[in-house]
Every structure is written in structure tokens, then in C-alpha cells.
C-alpha positions as CSV (number, residue, x, y, z in Angstrom):
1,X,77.8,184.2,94.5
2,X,78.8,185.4,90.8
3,X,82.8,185.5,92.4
4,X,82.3,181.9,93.6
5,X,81.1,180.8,90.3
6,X,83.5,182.5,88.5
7,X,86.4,181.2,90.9
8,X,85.1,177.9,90.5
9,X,84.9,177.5,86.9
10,X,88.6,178.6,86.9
11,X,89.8,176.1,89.3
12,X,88.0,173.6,86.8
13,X,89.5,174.6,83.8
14,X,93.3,174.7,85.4
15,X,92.9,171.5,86.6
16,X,92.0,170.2,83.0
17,X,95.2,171.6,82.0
18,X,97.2,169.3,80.0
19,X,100.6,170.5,80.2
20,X,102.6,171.0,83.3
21,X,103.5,174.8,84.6
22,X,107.3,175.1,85.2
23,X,109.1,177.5,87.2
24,X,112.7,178.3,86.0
25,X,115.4,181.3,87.3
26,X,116.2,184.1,84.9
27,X,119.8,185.9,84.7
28,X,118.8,188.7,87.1
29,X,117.2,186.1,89.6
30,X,113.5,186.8,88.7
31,X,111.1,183.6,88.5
32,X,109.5,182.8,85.3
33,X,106.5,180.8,85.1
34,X,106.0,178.5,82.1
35,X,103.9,176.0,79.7
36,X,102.6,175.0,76.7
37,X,98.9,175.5,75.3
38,X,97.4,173.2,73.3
39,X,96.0,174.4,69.5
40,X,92.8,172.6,68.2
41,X,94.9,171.3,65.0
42,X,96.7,169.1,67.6
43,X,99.5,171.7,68.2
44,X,100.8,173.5,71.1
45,X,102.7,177.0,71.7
46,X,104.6,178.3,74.5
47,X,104.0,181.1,76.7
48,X,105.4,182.5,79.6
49,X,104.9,185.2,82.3
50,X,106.6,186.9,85.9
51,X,103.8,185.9,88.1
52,X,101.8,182.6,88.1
53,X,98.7,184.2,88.6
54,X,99.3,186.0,85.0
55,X,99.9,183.0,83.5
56,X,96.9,181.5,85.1
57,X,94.8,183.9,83.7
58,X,96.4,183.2,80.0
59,X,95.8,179.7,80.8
60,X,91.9,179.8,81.6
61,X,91.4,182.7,78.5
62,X,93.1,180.0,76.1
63,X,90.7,177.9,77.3
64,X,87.5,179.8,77.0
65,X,88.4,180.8,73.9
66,X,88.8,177.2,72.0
67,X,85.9,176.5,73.8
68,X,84.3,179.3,71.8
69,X,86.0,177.6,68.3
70,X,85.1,174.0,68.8
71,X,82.7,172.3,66.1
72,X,81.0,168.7,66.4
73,X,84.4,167.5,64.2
74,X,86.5,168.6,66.9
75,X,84.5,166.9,70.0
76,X,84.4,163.6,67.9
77,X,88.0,163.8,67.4
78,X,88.8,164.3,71.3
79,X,85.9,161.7,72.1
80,X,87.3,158.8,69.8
81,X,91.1,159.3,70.3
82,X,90.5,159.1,74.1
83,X,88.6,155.4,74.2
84,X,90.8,154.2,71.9
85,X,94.5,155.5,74.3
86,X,92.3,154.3,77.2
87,X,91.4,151.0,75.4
88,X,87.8,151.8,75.6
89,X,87.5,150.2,72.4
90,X,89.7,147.9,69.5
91,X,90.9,149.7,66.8
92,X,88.3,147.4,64.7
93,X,85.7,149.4,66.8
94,X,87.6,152.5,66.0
95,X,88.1,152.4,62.3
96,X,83.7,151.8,62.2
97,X,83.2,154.9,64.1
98,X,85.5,156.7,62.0
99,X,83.2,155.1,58.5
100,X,80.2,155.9,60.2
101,X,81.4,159.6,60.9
102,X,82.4,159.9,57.6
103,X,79.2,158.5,56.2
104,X,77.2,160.2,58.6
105,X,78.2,163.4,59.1
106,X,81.3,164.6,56.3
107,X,79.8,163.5,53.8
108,X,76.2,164.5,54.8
109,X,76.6,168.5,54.5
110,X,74.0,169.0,57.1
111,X,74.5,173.1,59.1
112,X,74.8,171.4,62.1
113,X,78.5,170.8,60.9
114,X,78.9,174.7,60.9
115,X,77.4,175.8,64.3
116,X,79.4,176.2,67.3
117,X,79.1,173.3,69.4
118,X,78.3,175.2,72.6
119,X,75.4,176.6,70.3
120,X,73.6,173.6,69.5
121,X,69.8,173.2,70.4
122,X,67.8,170.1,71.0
123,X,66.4,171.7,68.0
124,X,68.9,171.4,65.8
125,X,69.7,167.4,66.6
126,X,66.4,166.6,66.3
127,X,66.3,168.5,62.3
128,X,69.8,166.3,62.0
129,X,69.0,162.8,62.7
130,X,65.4,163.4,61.2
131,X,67.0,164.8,58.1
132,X,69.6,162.1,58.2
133,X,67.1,159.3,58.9
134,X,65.2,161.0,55.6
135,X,67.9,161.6,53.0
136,X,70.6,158.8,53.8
137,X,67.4,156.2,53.7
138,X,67.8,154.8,56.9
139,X,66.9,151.8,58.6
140,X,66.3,151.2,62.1
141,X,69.9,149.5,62.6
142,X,71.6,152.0,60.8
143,X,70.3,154.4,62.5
144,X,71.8,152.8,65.6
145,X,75.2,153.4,64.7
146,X,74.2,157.6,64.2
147,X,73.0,157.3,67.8
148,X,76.0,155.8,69.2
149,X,77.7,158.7,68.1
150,X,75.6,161.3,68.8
151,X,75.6,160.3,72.6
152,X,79.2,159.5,72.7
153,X,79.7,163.3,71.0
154,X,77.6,165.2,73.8
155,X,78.5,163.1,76.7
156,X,81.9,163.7,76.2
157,X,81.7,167.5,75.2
158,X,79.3,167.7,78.6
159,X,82.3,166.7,80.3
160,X,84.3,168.8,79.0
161,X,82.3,171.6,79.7
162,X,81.8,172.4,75.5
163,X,77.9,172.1,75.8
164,X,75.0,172.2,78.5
165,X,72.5,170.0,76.9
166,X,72.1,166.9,78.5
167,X,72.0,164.1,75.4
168,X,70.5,161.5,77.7
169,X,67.1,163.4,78.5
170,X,67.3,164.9,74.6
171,X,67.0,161.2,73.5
172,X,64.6,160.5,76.3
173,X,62.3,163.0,74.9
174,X,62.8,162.4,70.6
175,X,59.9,160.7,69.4
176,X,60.5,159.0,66.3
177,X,57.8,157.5,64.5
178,X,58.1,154.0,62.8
179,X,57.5,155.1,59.4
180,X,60.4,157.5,59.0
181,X,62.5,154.8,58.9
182,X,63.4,153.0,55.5
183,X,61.9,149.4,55.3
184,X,64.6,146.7,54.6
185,X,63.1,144.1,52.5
186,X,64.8,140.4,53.5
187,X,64.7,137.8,51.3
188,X,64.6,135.2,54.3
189,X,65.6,132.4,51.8
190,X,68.5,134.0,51.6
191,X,69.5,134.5,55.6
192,X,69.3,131.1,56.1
193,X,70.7,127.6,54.4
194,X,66.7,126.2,53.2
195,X,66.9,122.4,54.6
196,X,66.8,121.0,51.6
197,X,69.9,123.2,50.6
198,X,72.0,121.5,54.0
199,X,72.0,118.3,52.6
200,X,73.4,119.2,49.2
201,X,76.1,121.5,50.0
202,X,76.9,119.6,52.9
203,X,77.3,116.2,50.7
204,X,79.5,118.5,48.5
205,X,82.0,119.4,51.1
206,X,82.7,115.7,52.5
207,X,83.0,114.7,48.8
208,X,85.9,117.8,48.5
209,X,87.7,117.4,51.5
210,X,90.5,119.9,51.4
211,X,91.2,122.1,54.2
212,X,89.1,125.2,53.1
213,X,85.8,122.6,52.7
214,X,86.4,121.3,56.1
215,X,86.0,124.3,57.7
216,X,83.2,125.3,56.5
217,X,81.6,121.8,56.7
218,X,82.6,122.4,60.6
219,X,80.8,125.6,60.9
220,X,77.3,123.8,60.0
221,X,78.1,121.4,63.2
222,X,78.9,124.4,65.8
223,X,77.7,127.8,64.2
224,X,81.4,129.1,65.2
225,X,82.0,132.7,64.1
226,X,83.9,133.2,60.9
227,X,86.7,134.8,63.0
228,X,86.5,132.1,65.9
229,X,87.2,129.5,63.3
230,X,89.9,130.8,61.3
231,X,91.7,131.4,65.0
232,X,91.3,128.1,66.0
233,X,94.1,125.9,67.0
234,X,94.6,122.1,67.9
235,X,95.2,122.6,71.7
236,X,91.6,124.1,72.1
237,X,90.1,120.5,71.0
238,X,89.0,117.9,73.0
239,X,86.6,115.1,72.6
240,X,83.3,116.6,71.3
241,X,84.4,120.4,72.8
242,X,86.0,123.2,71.1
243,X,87.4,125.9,73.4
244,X,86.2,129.2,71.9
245,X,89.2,131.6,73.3
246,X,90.0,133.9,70.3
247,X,88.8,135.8,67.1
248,X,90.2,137.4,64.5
249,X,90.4,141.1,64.3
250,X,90.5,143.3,61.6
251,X,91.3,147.2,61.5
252,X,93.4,149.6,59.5
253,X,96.7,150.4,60.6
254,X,98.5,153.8,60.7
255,X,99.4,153.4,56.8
256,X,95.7,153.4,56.2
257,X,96.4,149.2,55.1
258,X,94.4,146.7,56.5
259,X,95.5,144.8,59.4
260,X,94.2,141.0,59.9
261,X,95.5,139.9,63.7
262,X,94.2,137.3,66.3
263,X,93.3,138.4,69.7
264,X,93.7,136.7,72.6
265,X,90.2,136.6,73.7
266,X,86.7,136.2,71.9
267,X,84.3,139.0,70.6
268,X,82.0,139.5,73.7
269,X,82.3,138.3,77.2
270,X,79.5,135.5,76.3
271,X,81.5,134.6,73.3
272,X,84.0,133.3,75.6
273,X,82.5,129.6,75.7
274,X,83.0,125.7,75.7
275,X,81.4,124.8,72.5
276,X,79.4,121.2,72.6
277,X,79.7,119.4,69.3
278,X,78.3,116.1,67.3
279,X,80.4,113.0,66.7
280,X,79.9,114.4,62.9
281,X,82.1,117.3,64.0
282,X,84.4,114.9,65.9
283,X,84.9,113.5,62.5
284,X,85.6,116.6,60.4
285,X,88.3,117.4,62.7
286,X,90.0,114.4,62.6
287,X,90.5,114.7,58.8
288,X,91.7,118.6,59.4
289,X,94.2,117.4,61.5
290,X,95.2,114.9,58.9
291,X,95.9,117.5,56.7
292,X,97.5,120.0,58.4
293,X,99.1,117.7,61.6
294,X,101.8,120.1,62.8
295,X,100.1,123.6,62.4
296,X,100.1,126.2,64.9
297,X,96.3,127.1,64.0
298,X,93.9,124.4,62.8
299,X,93.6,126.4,59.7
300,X,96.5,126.8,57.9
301,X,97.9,126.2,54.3
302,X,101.6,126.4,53.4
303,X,102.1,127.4,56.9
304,X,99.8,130.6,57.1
305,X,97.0,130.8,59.0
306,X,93.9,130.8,56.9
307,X,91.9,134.2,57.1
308,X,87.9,134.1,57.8
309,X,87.6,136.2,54.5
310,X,89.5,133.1,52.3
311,X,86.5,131.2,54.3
312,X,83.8,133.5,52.8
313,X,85.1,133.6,48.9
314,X,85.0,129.5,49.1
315,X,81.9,129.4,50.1
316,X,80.7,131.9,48.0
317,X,82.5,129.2,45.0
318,X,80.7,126.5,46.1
319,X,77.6,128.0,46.3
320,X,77.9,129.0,42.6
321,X,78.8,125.8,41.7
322,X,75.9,124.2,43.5
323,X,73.3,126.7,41.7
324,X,72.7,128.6,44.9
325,X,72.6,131.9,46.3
326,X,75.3,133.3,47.2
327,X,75.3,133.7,50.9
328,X,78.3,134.0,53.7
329,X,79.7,132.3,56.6
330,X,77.4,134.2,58.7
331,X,74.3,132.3,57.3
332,X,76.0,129.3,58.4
333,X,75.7,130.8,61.6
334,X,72.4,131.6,61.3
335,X,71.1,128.1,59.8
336,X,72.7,126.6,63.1
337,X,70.5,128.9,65.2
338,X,67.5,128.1,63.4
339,X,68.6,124.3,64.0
340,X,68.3,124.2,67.6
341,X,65.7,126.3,68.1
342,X,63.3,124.0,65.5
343,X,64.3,120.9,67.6
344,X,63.5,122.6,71.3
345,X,66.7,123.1,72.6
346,X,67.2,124.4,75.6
347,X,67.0,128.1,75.3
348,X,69.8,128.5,77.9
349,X,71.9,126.0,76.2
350,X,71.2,127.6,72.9
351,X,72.8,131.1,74.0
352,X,75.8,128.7,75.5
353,X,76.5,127.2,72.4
354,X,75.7,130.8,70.2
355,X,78.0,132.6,72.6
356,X,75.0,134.9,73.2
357,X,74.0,137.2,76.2
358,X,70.3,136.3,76.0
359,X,68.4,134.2,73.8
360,X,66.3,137.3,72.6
361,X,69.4,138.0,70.0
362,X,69.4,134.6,69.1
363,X,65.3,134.3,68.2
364,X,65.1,138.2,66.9
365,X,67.9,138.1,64.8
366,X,69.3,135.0,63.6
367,X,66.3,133.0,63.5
368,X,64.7,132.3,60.0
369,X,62.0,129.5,59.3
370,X,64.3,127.5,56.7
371,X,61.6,124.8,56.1
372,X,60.6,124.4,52.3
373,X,57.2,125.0,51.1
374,X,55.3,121.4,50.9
375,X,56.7,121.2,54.7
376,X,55.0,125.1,55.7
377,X,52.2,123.3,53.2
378,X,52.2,120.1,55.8
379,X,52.5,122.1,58.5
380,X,49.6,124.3,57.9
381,X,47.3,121.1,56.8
382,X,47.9,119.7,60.3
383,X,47.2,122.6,62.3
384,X,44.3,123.8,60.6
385,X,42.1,120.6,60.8
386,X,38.6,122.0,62.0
């Protein structure tokens, strides 16, 4: 039984092999039997030997013995770089897993850093992300992000036969009480445009009609994502419909610069969507078109496409200028959500024009009550009339 183990734990480690065993002819006529083996800096060297059973058994002791060397750093590294050759994920999606390692886990000296990775206990993940949770202050959603890694982390290194502990049941089992999390105070005035805010900063983008008001007057009549309007262009109009079929993507590239592209396809699956809009929308884009009539996006000035940043610092201006809180292009968002679910829209037509999986995300996280307070007053006054 031991023999069978044994044999079998060899055939699985040859067969993760990376490099390919060639057989060359020496001088004298003897075979050799060669390959490369891989370093954990990203490395490789070369060995050789007569017999390929030798060099077998060089193979599968390399092996072992990195296995003995590998840290959590190490297992990341393997885990990220192989999602992203595989296309797993963007590089956006890479370069935040990269931040939240960093923030997470280098810059957190916690000892779990230190221990073998084949030596790590259910006891020491659950003193990590408690500790974490505890001294990084974090919040539910932040938290989130330190989980996706975690399980990423372990299911990969189970794979590769670095660890035994099986992270699914691990998180099954952690109990994590409610109050260990950091409370994140929000200012819901400040989520949301307040409705007697719309009218004002709305009247204030007709009454400035250049290219960069436009667009965000035309992000209060659809809730488009920041990156879905700044990748718009005129052949996804058509008569009160916009074609939602790209975003913009942002991620650093190899010079550690930051790369602003469009991709050919929206955020999420549900983000991929024909976008309903009012005859006031109808409008707006008939005077963007006036401006910029021969663009290749909607969005352009001196023929460059307009970025959904340059989208956020104008609105950001106007709001000063207004006297209002500063908020972003995401709050736009937002305040259309909050629209159609104050006038009873259909809750399947809702996630339709949000570009939403489910209308949970849509009531749970982008809803806020933007009614002022003589309305709540009203409100309230009505209802409770005993």
C-alpha cells in the first residue's frame, strides 16, 4: 500500500513537470537524458543523467523540495499569473489583486507571511483574517476582497499539492461575529443626487451645453456606467435605445503606467444590454452629435476620445460651482436607481436597464431615499393618521 502511494505521488509530480525531458546521443554512443528545473525566483537550471529513471528521481526530489520552500508569496504569485495567461481575469482585475495583496498581506507583517505554506493550520488563518479584520479596520466589503484571495491562495496551492487543508470547509466553519467588523458611517445625502439637487444641476448642464455637460446631463436619463459612456459611439444609437456593447478598461501596463483602453464588450454579462431612454435623452444626443458630427466615439474633443475620469473632474467642477457636494459619476448612477424604483418600475425592467443580474444589487446597494425632509415630513404625516 505505502509502494503504491509512493508510486503514485511520483507519477503525479512528473506529470506536472513543466519542461520537456530530451534524449540526445553522446560521442561514445551512450544516451543522455535531459531538462530543465524550474527555480522559485522564476529561473531554471539544467541537469542531466545516463538513465531516465535517475533523472526521474532528480525530477520528483526538485519537486519535493520547493515544495518544502514555498511561502503564501509564492502560491499567490503562481495563482494570479496563471488566471491572467489563461484569461481568467483582465489585467484591470489583476492589477486589484495585486493592491489588495499588497495592502493586505506585504504591508501587514502578520507570521503567517513567514511559515511554510504546507505548515499552515486552520489556526493560523483564522488569527490572520481576525487580526487583519482588527488592525486594518475593516469593513464587511473590504473584507471581501481578503477572502477572495485567501480562497484563490489555498485552492490553487491544494491543487498543486502545496497544502492539505481544504479552504472551502475552513470558511464553512469561521464564525465571524458582526461586531468585529468596522462600521462605515454613510452620509446617504451624499450617495445620492437629493431631488431638489436634480433640478438644479440639471438646469445648469442644458444652460452649458458643451460636450463634457452633455454627457453627464445623459447619464441622469439612463444611469449608464462612467466607462459605458465614455465608449459610446454614434452607431450604437437608435431612436430612444442606446446599445450598451463596451466599457472602458483601466490597468497598469508592464512599465508600471497606467493604461486607459476600450473593450469590446461590457463589464458583466448583464451589462450587455439595450438601454431604453426618454425623449429628454433623445434630445441631449442630438445636440452631442451636433458638436462632435463625424467622431468615431460619441465622446470626443479634438479627435480623442473623452476618458470617464475627464467625466468625474467636470462633475466634481460643477458641483462646486453649484454649492454642492462633491460627488461622482457613480452617484448619478445611483440617483437613477433610486428613480425607478420610487416610481414602481418594474423590478425586472429595472435590472434591464441597470445592467444588473438581480434586482437585490440594485435595492441593497444603490438605492438611497433622496426625498428632502418636508417630503419624509409629508410622508410620515400621511401614514401616521390614527
Amino acid at each position: 500500500m505505502l509502494n503504491e502511494i509512493i508510486a503514485m505521488e511520483r507519477k503525479e509530480i512528473l506529470a506536472q513537470h513543466v519542461y520537456s525531458i530530451t534524449q540526445t546521443q553522446s560521442e561514445n554512443g551512450k544516451v543522455i537524458y535531459s531538462t530543465y528545473l524550474p527555480k522559485q525566483d522564476g529561473g531554471r537550471i539544467f541537469r542531466r543523467r545516463n538513465t531516465l529513471a535517475e533523472l526521474q528521481d532528480i525530477i520528483v526530489a526538485h519537486y519535493k523540495a520547493m515544495r518544502e520552500e514555498i511561502y503564501i508569496h509564492t502560491v499567490f504569485d503562481q495563482w494570479i499569473t496563471q488566471k491572467l495567461e489563461f484569461e481568467e481575469i483582465q489585467k484591470a482585475s489583476y492589477d486589484r489583486y495585486m493592491t489588495d495583496y499588497q495592502r493586505f498581506f506585504q504591508a501587514y507583517h502578520h507570521p503567517i507571511q513567514k511559515k511554510k505554506f504546507k505548515n499552515i493550520t486552520e489556526d493560523d488563518l483564522e488569527n490572520f483574517i481576525k487580526s487583519a479584520i482588527r488592525d486594518l479596520a475593516l469593513t464587511r466589503k473590504s473584507y471581501a476582497g481578503l477572502r477572495t484571495l485567501i480562497l484563490g491562495i489555498f485552492k490553487y496551492g491544494k491543487r498543486k499539492k502545496y497544502t492539505s487543508l481544504s479552504i472551502t470547509e475552513f470558511f464553512g466553519d469561521l464564525e465571524l461575529p458582526k461586531n468585529l467588523f468596522k462600521r462605515k458611517t454613510v452620509q446617504k445625502e451624499k450617495e445620492v443626487f437629493m431631488e431638489d439637487e436634480i433640478p438644479l444641476i440639471t438646469g445648469y448642464l442644458r444652460e452649458h451645453p458643451d460636450i463634457y455637460n452633455l454627457g453627464i446631463l445623459l447619464t441622469f436619463f439612463t444611469g449608464m456606467r462612467v466607462g459605458e459612456l465614455s465608449s459610446l459611439k454614434p452607431e450604437d444609437l437608435s431612436p430612444n435605445c442606446i446599445r450598451i456593447r463596451r466599457t472602458e478598461d483601466k490597468f497598469r501596463g508592464e512599465d508600471g503606467k497606467w493604461v486607459v483602453t476600450v473593450k469590446d464588450h461590457a463589464k458583466t454579462d448583464a451589462g450587455h444590454r439595450d438601454l431604453i431612454i426618454p425623449n429628454a435623452a433623445n434630445e441631449v444626443l442630438v445636440m452631442i452629435l451636433e458638436l462632435n458630427p463625424d467622431g468615431e466615439y460619441l465622446f470626443e474633443n479634438h479627435g480623442k476620445r473623452i476618458r470617464g475620469n475627464t467625466f468625474n473632474k467636470r462633475l466634481s467642477a460643477v458641483c462646486d460651482k453649484l454649492g454642492m457636494p462633491h460627488r461622482t459619476m457613480h452617484k448619478i448612477r445611483k440617483t437613477y436607481g433610486t428613480t425607478l424604483i420610487d416610481n414602481n418600475v418594474d423590478e425586472r425592467f429595472i435590472t434591464e436597464q441597470m445592467g444588473h443580474a438581480d434586482i437585490s444589487t440594485t435595492k441593497k446597494i444603490y438605492y438611497f431615499s433622496n426625498k428632502n425632509l418636508k417630503n419624509k415630513a409629508h410622508q410620515i404625516e400621511r401614514a401616521i393618521s390614527f
